[in-house]
C-alpha positions in Angstrom: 1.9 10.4 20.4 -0.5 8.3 22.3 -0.6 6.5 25.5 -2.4 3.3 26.1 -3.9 1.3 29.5 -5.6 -1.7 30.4 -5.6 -4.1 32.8 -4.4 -6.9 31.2 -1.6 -6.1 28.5 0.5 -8.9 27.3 4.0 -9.0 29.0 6.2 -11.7 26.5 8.6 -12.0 29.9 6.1 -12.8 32.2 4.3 -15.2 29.5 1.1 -13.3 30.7 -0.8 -10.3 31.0 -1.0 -7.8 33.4 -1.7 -4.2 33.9 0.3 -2.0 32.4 0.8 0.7 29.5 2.4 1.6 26.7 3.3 4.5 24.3 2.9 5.3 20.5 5.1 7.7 18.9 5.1 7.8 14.9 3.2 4.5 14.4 5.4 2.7 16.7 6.2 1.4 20.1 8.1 3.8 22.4 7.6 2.8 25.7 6.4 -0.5 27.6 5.8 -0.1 31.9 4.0 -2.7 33.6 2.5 -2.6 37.1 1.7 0.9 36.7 -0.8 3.7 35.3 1.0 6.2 32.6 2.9 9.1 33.5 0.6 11.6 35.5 0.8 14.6 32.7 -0.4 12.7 30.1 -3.5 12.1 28.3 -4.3 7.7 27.7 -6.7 5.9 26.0 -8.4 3.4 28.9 -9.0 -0.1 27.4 -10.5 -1.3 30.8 -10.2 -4.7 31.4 -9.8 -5.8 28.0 -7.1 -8.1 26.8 -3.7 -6.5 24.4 -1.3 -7.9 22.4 0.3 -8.5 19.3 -2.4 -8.4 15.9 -1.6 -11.2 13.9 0.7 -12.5 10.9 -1.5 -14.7 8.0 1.0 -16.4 6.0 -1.2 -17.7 3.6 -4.4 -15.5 1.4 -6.1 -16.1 -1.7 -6.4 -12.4 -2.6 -8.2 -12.5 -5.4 -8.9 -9.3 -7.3 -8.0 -8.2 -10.7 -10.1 -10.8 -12.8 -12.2 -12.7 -9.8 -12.7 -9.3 -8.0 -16.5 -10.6 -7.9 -15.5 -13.2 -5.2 -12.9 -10.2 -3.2 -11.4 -7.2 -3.8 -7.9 -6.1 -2.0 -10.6 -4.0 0.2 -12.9 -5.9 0.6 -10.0 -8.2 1.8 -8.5 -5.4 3.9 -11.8 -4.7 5.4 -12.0 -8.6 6.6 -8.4 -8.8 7.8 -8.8 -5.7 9.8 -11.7 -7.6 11.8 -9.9 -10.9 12.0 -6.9 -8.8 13.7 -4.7 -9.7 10.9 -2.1 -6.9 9.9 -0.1 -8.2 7.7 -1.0 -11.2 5.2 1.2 -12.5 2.3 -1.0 -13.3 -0.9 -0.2 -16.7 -2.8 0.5 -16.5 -7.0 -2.9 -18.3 -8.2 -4.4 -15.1 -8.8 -5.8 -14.7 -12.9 -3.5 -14.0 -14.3 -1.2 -15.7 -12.1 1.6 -13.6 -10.4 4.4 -15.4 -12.6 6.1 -12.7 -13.8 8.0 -9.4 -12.7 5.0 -7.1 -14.1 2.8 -8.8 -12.8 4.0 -8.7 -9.5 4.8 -5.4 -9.6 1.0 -4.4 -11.0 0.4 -6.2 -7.5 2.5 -4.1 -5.2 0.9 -1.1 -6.8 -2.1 -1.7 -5.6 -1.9 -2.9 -2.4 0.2 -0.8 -1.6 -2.5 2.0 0.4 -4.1 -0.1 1.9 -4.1 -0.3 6.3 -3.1 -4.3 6.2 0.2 -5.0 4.7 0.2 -7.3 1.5 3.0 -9.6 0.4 2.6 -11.3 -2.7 4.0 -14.9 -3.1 5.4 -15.3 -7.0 4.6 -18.4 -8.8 7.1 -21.5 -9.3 6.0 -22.6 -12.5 4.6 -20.7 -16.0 0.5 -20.8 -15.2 1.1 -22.6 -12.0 1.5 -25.5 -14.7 4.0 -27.3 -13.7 6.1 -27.6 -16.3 8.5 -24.6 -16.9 9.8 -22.5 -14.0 9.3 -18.9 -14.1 12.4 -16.4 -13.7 13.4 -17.1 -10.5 16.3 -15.2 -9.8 14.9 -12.1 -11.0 11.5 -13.0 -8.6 13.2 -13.6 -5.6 15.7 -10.1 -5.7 11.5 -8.3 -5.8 10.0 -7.8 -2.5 7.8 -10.8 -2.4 7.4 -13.5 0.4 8.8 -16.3 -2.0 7.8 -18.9 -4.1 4.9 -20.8 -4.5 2.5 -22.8 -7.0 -0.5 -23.5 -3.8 -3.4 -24.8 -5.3 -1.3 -26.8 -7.4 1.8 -29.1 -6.3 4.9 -29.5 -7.4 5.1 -33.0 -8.9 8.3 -32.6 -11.0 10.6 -33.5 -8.4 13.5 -32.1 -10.2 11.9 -28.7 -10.4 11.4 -29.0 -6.9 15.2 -29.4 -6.2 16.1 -27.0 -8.0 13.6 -24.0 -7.1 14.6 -25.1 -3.4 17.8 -24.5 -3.8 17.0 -21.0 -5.2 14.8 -19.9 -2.7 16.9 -21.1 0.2 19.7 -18.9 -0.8 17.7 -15.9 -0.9 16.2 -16.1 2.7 12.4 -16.6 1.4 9.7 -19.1 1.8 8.9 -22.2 -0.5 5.3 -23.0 0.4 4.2 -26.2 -0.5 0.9 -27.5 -1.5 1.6 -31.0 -0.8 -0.8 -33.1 -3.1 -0.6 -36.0 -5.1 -3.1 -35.6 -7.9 -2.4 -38.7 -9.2 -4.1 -40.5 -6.3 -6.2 -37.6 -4.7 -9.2 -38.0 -6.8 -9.9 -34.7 -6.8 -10.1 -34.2 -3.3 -13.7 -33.9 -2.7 -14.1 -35.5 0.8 -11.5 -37.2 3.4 -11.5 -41.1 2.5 -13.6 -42.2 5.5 -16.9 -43.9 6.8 -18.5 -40.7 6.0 -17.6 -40.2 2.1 -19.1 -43.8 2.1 -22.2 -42.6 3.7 -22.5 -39.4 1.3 -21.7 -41.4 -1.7 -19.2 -39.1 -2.6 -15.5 -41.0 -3.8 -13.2 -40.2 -0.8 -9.5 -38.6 -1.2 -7.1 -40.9 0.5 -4.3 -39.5 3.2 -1.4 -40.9 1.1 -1.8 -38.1 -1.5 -0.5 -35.7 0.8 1.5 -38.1 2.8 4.2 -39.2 -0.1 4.8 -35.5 -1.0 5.6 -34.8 2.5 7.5 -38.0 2.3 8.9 -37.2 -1.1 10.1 -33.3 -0.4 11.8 -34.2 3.1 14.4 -36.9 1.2 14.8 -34.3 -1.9 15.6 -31.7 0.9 18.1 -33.7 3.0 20.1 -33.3 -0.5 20.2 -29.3 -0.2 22.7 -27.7 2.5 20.2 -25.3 3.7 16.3 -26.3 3.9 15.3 -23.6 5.3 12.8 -22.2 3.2 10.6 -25.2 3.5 7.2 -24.2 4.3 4.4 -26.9 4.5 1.1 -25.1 4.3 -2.1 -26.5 5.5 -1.0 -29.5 6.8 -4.0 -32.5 7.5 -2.6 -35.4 8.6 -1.4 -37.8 11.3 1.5 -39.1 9.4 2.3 -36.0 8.0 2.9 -34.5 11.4 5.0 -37.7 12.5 6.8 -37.5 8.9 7.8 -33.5 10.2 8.5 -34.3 13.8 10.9 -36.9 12.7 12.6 -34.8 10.2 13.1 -32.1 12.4 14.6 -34.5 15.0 17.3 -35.4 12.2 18.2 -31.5 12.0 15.5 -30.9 9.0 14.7 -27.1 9.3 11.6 -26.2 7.7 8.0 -24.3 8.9 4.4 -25.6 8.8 1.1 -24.2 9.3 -2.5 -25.2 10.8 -5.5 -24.0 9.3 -9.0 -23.0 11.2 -10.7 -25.9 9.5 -8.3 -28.4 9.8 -7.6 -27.0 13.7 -11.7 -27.3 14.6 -13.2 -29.7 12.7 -13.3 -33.5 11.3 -14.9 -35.7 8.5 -17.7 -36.2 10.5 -19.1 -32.7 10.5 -19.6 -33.0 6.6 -22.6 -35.1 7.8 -24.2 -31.8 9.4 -24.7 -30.0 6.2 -27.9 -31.0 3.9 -27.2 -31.8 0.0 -27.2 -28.7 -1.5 -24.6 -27.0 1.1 -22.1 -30.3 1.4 -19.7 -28.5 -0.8 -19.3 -26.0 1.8 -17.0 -28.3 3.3 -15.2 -28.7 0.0 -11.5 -27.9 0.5 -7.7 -29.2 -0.7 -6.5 -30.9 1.4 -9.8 -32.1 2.5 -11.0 -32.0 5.9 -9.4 -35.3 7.7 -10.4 -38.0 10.9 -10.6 -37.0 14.1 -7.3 -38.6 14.6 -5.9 -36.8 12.2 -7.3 -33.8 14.2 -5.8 -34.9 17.5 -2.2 -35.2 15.4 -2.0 -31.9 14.5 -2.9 -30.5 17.7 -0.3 -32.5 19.3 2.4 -31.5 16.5 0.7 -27.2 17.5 1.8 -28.2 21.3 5.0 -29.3 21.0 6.6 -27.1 17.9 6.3 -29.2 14.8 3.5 -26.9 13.5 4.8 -23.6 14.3 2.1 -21.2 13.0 -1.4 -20.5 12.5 -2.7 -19.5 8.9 -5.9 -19.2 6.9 -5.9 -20.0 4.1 -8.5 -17.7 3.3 -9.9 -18.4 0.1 -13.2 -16.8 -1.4 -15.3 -18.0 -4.0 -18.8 -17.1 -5.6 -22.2 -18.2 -4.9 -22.2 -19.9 -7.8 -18.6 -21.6 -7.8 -19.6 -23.5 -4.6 -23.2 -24.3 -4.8 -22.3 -27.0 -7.2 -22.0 -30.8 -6.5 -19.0 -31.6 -4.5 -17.7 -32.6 -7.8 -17.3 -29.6 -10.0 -18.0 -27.3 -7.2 -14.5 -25.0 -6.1 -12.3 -25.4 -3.5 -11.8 -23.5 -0.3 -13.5 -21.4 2.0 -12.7 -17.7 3.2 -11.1 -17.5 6.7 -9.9 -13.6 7.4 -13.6 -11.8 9.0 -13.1 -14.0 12.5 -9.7 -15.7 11.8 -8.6 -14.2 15.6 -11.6 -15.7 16.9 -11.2 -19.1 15.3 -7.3 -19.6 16.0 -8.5 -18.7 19.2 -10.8 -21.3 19.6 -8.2 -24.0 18.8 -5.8 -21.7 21.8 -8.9 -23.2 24.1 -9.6 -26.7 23.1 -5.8 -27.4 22.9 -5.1 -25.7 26.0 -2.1 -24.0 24.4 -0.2 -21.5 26.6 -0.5 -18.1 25.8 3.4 -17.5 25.0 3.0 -20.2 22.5 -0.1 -19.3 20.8 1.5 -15.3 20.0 4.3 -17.6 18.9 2.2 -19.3 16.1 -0.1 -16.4 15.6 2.6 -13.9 15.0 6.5 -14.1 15.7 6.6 -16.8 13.7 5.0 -16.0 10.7 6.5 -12.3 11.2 9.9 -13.8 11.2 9.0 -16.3 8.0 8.2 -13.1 5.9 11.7 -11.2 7.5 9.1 -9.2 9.7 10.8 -10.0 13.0 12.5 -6.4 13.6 9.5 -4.1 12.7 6.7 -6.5 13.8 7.8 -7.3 17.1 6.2 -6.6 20.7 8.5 -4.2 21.7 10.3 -0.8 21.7 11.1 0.3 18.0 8.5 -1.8 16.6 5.4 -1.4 14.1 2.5 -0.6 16.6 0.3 -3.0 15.4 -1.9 -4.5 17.9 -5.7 -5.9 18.9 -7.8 -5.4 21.8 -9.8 -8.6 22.7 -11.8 -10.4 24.8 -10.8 -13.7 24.6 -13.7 -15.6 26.0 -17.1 -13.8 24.7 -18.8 -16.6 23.2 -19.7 -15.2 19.7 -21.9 -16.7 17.0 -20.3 -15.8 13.5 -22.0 -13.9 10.6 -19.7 -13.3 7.8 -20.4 -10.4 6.1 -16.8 -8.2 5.3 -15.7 -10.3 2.5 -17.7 -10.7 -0.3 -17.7 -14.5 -0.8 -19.6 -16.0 2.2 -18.3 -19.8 1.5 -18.1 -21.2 5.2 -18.7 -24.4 7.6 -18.1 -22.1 10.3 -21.5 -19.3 9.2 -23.3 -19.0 12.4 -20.9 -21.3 14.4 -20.3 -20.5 18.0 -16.7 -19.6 18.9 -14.9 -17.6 22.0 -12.4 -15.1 21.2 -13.5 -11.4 19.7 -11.5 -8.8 18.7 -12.9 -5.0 19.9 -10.0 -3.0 18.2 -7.4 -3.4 15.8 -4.7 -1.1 15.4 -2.7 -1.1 12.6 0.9 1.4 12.7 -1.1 3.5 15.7 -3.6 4.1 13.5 -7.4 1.8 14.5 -8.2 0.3 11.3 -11.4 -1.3 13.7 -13.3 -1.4 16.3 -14.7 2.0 18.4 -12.6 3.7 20.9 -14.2 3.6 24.6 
């Protein structure tokens, strides 16, 4: 049993923070009191002035391990999560071999299943992530996984797509969608702008991600419950007003905003020399400031309803290659509290709804909402941060390093992460 004070711990009925304490009993929330110091016979932990409140919920990892442990490891991976504040993180099926089958998901559990951050693996839709024939869904979706998904690959058989919706709806789990058209993308090396023009590099239009969006919201208005919709990383303008109208019309679905779609643009490909452009290499590319601008305003008002980070590691040598054979992605976990952070700030989003996106949401999504909750009964999982210490970022927890944001300014640092009661990091005062 410990007790716990600072200044400044987040009160989810005042939409703020204020000084107050609270109580750990078996790895979980016993007691909240505001206004007020912790009983007199009791022994507390002082966190000072420092800011508390919920650790967050990533929705979407690219683990790694078993074959590509040389880009991360589940430790490794643990180890960056636990910095980034993240406690719990659900792992999508493009590992090698890919997480389409009952062993294999089950080889998966087994070895996550020690480590301090939780791990939920995502099952694949298709055999290989090819495509073509769907994997055994039913008995998938009775394992403890977070759902379905082929990310890093869409789903361009629309009638698979139907049908694996339906599925998925009807257990209560997530569909997460990589919405690509790869007949049009190109490959997706660079946004289609003024700047791929200027790099000579052949630029990845909006529309490839647009008509899937498009696409999947018709095929859904077919099923009677939607729900397990999830658009992940989403990059454009119009595919932020192709959700907002949808969820006018009654559409229910959830959607997600990256760290490098949230805090940068086409236009700071044009700050890395040659040989580090594919740095910035990434599906769905990186988009117009516009299209920046859009999805801030679809964080604001509820259309994008959670952060994620799509946190995906590769080698040295898988991304210093020409933007056009070198790998997609870049790793997201070590600072991802910092970065979400960042885009709290130039947003000017409210406190109440950045937990929202950072946490209760995506807790909820995965079926998390009575254990990882800021409350009495819950998991005590929970960060200790400043949120304005201007920090310059040096990635060094996972072991890819592939980055736009290595040695980028941001505010926001997490000082301790506790995971269950337990600090997983950070020193205690």
């Amino acid at each position: 049993m410990s007790w716990f004070y600072s200044k400044k711990v987040w009160n989810p009925k005042r939409g703020d923070f204020v000084s107050g304490a609270f109580e750990v009993k078996g790895g979980r929330f016993s007691q909240f009191i505001f206004g007020t110091l912790p009983p007199k016979n009791q022994k507390w932990i002082d966190l000072g002035g420092s800011h508390v409140g919920p650790s967050c919920v990533d929705v979407h990892i690219h683990a790694r391990d078993f074959e590509e442990c040389h880009k991360e490891t589940f430790e490794t991976l643990s180890e960056a999560a636990a910095k980034g504040g993240v406690s719990v993180g659900a792992c999508l099926a493009n590992t090698f071999p890919r997480m389409d089958s009952p062993a294999r998901v089950q080889e998966f559990l087994k070895r996550v299943k020690n480590l301090p951050i939780r791990l939920i693996p995502f099952a694949a839709v298709t055999e290989n992530l090819e495509g073509k024939t769907g994997t055994n869904w039913n008995a998938l979706l009775k394992m403890p996984i977070a759902g379905l998904s082929d990310d890093g690959k869409p789903i361009l058989n629309a009638e698979i797509f139907g049908s694996v919706l339906k599925a998925v709806s009807r257990s209560g789990k997530i569909l997460s969608l990589h919405e690509e058209d790869t007949t049009i993308s190109k490959g997706s090396l660079l946004h289609e702008s003024h700047t791929s023009c200027r790099l000579g590099i052949e630029g990845s239009c909006s529309g490839a991600e647009i008509d899937m969006v498009s696409r999947d919201l018709e095929i859904a208005k077919k099923v009677k419950d939607s729900s397990a919709l999830h658009f992940a990383h989403v990059s454009t303008g119009e595919a932020v007003r192709l959700l907002k109208a949808a969820k006018k019309r009654g559409q229910k679905f959830s959607a997600e905003l990256t760290p490098h779609h949230g805090l940068l643009s086409v236009d700071h490909a044009e700050e890395f020399p040659a040989m580090k452009l594919s740095t910035f290499k990434v599906c769905p590319p990186i988009r117009a400031k516009e299209d920046q601008e859009a999805l801030w305003a679809g964080l604001r008002d509820g259309v994008i309803d959670m952060f994620a980070s799509d946190h995906a590691p590769h080698s040295l040598l898988e991304k210093t290659q020409p933007m056009e054979i070198a790998a997609h992605g870049m790793i997201g976990l070590e600072f991802y509290f910092p970065l979400i952070n960042e885009i709290r700030l130039r947003t000017k989003l409210s406190w109440q709804k950045f937990f929202e996106a950072a946490a209760e949401r995506p807790a909820s999504r995965l079926s998390l909402h009575k254990t990882r909750r800021w409350a009495v009964g819950a998991d005590a999982s929970f960060i200790v941060f400043n949120p304005t210490a201007v920090q310059k970022l040096h990635w060094s927890r996972s072991k890819s390093a592939n980055t736009p944001f290595q040695g980028a300014s941001v505010r926001g640092k997490v000082e301790q992460h506790w995971i269950n009661g337990v600090r997983v990091y950070g020193e205690t005062r």
